[in-house]
VOBA-1610 file (N, C-alpha, C; in pm, whole numbers, padded with zeros to 5 digits, always signed):
BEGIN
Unk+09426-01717-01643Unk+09535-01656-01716Unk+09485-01524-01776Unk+09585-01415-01754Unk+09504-01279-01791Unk+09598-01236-01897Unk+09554-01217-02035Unk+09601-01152-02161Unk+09679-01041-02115Unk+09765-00976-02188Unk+09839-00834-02196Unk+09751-00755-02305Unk+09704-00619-02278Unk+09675-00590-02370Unk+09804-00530-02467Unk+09757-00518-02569Unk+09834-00517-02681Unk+09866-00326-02699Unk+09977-00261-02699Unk+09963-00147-02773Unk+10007-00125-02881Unk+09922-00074-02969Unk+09946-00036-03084Unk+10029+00126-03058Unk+10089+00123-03127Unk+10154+00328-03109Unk+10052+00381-03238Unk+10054+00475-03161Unk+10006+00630-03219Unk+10092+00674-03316Unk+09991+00756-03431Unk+10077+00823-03537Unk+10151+00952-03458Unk+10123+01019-03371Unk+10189+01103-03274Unk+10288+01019-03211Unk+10300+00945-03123Unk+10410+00845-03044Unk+10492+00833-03154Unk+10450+00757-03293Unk+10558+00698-03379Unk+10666+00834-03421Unk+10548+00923-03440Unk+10631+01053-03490Unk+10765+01118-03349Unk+10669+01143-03268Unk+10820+01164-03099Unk+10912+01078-03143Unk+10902+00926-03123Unk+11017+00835-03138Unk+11095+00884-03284Unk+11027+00876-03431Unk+11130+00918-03505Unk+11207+01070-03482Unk+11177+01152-03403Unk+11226+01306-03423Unk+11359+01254-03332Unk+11322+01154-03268Unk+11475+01136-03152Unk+11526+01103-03254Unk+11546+01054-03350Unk+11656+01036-03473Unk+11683+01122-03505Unk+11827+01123-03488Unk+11919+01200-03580Unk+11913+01209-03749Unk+11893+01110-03758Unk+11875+01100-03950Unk+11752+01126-03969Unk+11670+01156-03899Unk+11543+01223-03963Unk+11503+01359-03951Unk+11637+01356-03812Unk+11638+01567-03813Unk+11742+01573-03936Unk+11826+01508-03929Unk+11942+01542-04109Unk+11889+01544-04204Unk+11778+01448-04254Unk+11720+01480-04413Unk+11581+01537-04384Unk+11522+01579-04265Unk+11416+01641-04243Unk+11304+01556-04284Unk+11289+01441-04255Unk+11152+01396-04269Unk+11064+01361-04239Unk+10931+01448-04308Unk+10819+01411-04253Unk+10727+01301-04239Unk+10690+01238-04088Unk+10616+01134-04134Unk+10479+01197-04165Unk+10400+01149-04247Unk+10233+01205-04308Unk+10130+01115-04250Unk+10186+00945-04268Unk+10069+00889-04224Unk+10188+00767-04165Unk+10107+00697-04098Unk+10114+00555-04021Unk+10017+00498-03910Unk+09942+00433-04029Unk+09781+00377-03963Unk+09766+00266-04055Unk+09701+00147-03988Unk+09662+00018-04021Unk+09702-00053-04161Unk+09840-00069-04126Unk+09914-00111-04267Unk+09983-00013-04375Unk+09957+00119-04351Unk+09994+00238-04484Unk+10066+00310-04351Unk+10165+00381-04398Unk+10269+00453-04405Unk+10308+00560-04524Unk+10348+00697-04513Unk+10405+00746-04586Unk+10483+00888-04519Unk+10584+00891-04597Unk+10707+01003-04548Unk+10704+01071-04666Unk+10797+01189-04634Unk+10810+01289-04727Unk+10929+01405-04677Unk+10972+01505-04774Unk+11080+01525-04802Unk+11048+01666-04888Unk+11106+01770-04825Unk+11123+01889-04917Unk+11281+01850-05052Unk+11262+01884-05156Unk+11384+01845-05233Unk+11459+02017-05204Unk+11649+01976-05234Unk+11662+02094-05218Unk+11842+01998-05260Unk+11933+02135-05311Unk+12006+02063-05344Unk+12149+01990-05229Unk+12091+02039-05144Unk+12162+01898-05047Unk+12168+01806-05062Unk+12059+01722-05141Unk+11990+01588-05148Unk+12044+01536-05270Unk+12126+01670-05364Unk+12178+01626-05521Unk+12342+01522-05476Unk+12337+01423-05578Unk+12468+01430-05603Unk+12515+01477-05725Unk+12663+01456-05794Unk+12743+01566-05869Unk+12644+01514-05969Unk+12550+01459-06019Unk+12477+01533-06136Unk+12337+01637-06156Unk+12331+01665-06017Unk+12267+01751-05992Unk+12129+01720-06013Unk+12110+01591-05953Unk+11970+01499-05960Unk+11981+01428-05789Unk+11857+01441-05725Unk+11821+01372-05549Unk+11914+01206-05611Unk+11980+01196-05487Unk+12076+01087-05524Unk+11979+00981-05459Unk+11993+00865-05567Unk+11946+00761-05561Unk+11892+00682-05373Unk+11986+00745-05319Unk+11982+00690-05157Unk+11843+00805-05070Unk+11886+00861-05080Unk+11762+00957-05051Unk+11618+00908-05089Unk+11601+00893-05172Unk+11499+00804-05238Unk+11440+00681-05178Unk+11560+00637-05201Unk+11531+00430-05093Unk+11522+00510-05001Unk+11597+00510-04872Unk+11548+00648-04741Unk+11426+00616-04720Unk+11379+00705-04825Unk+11233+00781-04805Unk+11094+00592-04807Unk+11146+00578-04925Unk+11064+00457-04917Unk+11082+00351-04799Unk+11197+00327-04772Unk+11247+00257-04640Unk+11147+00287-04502Unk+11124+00398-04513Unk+11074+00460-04399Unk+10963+00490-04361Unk+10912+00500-04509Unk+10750+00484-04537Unk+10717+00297-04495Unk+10785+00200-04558Unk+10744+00112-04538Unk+10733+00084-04362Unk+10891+00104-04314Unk+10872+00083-04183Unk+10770+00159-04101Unk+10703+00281-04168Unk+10566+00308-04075Unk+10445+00232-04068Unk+10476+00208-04182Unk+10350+00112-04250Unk+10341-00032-04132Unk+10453-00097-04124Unk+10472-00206-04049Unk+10460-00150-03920Unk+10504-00056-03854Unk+10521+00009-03689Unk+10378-00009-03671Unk+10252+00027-03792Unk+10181+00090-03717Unk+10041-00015-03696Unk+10117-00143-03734Unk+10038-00288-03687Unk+10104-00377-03583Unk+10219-00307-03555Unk+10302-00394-03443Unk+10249-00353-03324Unk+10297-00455-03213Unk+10300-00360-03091Unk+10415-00308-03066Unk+10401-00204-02983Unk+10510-00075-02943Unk+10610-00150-02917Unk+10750-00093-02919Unk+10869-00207-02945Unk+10882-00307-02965Unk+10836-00320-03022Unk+10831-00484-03127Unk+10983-00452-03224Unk+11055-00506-03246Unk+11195-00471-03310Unk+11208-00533-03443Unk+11213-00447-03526Unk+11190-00538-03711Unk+11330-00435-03779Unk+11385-00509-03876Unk+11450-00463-03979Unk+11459-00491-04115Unk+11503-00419-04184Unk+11478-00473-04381Unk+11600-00582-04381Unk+11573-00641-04401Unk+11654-00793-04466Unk+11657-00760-04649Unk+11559-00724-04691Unk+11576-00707-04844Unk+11483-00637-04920Unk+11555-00526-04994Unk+11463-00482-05059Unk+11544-00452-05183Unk+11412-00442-05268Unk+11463-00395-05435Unk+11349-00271-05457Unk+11442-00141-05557Unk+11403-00058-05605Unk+11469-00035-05763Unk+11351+00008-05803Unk+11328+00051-05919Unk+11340+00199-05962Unk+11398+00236-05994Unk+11420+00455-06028Unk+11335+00453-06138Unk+11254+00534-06188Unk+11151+00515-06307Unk+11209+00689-06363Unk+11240+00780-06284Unk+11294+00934-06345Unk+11358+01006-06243Unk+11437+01071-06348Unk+11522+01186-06156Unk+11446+01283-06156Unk+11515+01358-05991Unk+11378+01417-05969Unk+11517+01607-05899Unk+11450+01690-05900Unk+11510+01770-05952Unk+11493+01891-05849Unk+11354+01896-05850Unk+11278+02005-05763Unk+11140+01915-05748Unk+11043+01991-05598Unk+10962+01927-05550Unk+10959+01924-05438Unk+10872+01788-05401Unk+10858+01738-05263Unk+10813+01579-05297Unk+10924+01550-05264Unk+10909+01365-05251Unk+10813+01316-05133Unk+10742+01232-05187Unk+10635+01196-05106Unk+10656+01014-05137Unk+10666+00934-05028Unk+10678+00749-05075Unk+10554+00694-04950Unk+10441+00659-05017Unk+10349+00581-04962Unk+10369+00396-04996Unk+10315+00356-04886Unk+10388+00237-04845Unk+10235+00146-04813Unk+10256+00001-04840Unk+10177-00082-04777Unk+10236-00207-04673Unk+10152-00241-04635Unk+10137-00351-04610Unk+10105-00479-04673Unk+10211-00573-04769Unk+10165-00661-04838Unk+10101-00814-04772Unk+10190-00832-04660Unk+10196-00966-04614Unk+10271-00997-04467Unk+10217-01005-04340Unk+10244-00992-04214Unk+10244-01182-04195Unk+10378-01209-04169Unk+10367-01346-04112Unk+10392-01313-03983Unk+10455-01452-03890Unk+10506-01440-03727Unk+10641-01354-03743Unk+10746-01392-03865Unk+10870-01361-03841Unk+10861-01280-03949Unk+10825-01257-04041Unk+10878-01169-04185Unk+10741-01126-04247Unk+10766-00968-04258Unk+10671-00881-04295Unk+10697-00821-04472Unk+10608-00820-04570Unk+10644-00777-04681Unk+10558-00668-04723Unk+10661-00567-04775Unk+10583-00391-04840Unk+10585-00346-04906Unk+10536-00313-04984Unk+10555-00234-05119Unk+10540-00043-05104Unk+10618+00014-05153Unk+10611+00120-05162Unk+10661+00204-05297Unk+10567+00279-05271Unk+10578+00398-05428Unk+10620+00556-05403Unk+10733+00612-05472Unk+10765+00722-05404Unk+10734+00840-05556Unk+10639+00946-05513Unk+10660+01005-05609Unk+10693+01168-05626Unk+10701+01249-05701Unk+10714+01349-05685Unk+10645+01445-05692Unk+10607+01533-05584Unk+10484+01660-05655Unk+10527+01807-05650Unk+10558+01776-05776Unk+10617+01944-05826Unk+10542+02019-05924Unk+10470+02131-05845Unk+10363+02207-05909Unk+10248+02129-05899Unk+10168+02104-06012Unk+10044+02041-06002Unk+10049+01919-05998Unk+10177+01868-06033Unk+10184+01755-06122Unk+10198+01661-05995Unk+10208+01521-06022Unk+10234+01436-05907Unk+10325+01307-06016Unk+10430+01275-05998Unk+10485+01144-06036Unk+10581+01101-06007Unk+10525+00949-06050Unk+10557+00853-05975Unk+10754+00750-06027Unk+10813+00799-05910Unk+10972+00840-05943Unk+11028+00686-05893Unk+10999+00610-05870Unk+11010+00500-05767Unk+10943+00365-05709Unk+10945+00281-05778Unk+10893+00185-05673Unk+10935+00063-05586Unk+10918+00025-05466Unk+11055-00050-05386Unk+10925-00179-05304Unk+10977-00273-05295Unk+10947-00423-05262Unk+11052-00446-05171Unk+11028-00428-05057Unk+11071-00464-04931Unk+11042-00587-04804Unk+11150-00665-04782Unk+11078-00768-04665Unk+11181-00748-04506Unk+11078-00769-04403Unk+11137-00742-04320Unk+11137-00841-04178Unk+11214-00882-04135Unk+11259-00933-04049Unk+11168-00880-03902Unk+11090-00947-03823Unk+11012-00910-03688Unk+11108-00994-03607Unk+11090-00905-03496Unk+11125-00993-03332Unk+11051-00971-03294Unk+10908-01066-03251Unk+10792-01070-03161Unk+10840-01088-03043Unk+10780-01037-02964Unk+10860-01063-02793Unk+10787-01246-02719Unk+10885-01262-02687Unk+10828-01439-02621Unk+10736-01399-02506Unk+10634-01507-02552Unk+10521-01508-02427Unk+10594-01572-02276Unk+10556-01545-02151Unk+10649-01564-02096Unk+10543-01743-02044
//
């Protein structure tokens, strides 16, 4: 009986596949990292991203962390392996105004079927760096059946 080898994707591959998204050419985001459990995206702020109080609307935010986590998870799966968020909770800690949103992500806990992540999104405007966000995410895997 001869094994399959396994592919892992590339932080390049993962990045091609997200640019075919449409919603990541719409809010422009960058992936930074996705390697062995960590993930993180990022985000020029600008006021597209405001809603009417003239603060990055709350969704933009999850977004960003959402996406960080799912690199985080992509980048221990094998290549189409198919996962989605079943549940997550976030926390807003300050609004954010001007900057560049940045949400780094882990890897908490990889079972067969359900993966759990934590991610922190913060802001670095000027020197400063803080931390605007933090989100607890679990996610749903479809491992492919051995045949």
């Amino acid at each position: 009986m001869t094994e399959q080898k396994v592919h892992i994707p590339t932080l390049e591959e993962i990045r091609q596949r997200a640019e075919a998204s449409g919603y990541f050419r719409l809010l422009d985001i960058q992936i930074e990292e996705a390697h062995a459990g960590k993930g993180a995206v990022g985000i020029q702020v600008d006021t597209r991203l405001y809603h009417p109080q003239q603060i990055v609307h709350g969704g933009v935010i999850f977004t960003l962390a959402d996406t960080a986590m799912s690199m985080a998870l992509m980048s221990v799966l094998p290549q189409d392996t198919l996962f989605s968020t079943i549940e997550a909770k976030i926390n807003y800690l300050r609004p954010v105004r001007t900057g560049m949103l940045l949400a780094e992500a882990t890897l908490v806990h990889e079972g067969r079927t359900v993966a759990v992540l934590e991610s922190t999104v913060y802001n670095h405007d000027s020197e400063e760096r803080t931390q605007i966000a933090r989100v607890l995410g679990t996610f749903n895997i479809q491992r492919q059946q051995r045949a």
